[in-house]
N, C-alpha and C positions, 0 to 999 in steps of 0.2 A: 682278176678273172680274164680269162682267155676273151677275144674278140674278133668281130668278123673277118678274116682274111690274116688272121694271126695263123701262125705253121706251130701243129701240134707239138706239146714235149717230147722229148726222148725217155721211155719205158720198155721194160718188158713185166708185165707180168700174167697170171696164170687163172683159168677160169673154173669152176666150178667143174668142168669136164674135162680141165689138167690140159686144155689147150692153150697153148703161149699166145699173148697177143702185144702189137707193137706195131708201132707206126708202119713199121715195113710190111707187119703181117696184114695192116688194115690196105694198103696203096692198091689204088685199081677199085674198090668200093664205094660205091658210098654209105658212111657208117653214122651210126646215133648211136653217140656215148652220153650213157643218164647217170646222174651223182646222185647218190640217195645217200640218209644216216645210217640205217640200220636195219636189218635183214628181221625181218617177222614182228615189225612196230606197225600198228594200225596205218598209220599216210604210207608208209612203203610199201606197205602188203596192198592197199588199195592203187599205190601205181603200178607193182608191177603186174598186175593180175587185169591192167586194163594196155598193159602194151601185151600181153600174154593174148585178150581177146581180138587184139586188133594185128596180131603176125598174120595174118592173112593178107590183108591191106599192105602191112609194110611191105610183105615180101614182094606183091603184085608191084608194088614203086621203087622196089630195089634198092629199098635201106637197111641196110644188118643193123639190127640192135644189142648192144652189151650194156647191163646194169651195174654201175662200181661201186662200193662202198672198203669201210674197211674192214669188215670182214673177210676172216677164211675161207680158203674154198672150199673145207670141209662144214662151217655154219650156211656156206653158200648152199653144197650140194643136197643140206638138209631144207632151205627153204624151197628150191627149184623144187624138190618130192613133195612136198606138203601144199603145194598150190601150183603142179603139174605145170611150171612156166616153160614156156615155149624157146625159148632165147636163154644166150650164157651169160652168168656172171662174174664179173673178173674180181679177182680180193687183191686188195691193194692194204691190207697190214700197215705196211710201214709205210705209207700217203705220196709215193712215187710220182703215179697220175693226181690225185688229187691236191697234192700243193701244186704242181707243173699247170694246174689248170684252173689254179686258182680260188678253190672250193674252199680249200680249210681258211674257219673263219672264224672272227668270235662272234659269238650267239648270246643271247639272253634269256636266262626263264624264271620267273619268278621272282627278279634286280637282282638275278646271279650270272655270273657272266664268265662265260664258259670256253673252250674253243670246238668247233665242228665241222661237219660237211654241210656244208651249202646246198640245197634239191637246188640243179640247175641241170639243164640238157645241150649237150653240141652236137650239131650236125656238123659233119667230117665231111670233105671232097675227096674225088679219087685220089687226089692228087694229098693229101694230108694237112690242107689249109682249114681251118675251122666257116661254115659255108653259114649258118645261121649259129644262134644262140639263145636260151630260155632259161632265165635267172631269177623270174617270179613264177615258179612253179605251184600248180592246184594238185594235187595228186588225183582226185577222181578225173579232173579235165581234161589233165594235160596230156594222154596218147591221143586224146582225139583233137588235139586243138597240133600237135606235132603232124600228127594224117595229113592235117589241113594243110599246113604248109608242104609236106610232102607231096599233095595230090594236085597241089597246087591252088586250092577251093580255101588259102586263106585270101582276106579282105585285105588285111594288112599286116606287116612285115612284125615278128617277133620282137628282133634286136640286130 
């Protein structure tokens, strides 16, 4: 997994509104890139639907947010309509960003043991250097424990 002051992978790929994104397209922002499993599963619907209430905030602190998984951008474009999310999602299929960043991993459920995406969140510099990172993700918590570090209102550092 990616870490503090590590310089993002090399990607291109495409969002849910068929916009290209890439390190290049990210330079000059500051961006939060969140890794989720799976488009319209209870913990994911519950994250994104709370970074969805919280784009107001982000925007006021000037973080873009993009949610990745590996779905397409057509399961993508269907869960943005179906809980009105505010922010794009990128479909990474074939796990580009997500092995480059470390996510895919193996998982266990049930003493079966599996491979997946890791919920974990980076924060991006303009500059394309990973600026924070959150690798034990809460799905209800966490936009608002991500705010905090954004607004600067956290206590103490993520990772």
């Amino acid at each position: 997994m990616l870490k503090i002051g590590d310089r993002i992978p090399d990607f291109e790929l495409v969002t849910d509104r068929g916009e290209r994104v890439s390190p290049k397209s990210l330079k000059g922002t500051r961006t939060l890139l969140y890794f989720y499993p799976k488009d319209d599963t209870p913990g994911c619907t519950t994250e994104a639907c709370a970074f969805r209430d919280a784009m107001p905030k982000f925007d006021s602190a000037k973080l873009r947010i993009y949610g990745i998984s590996a779905d397409d951008d057509k399961r993508h474009a269907k869960f943005v309509a179906k809980h009105a999310l505010n922010f794009p999602l990128i479909a990474d299929p074939e796990r580009h960003a997500i092995e480059g960043f470390g996510v895919w991993v193996e998982k266990s459920l049930y003493g079966r043991k599996y491979m997946g995406i890791a919920r974990a969140t980076f924060a991006i510099d303009a500059n394309g250097k990973v600026e924070q990172v959150w690798d034990k993700v809460k799905p209800k918590s966490h936009a608002d424990e991500v705010l905090a570090w954004a607004t600067g209102a956290a206590t103490t550092p993520a990772r």
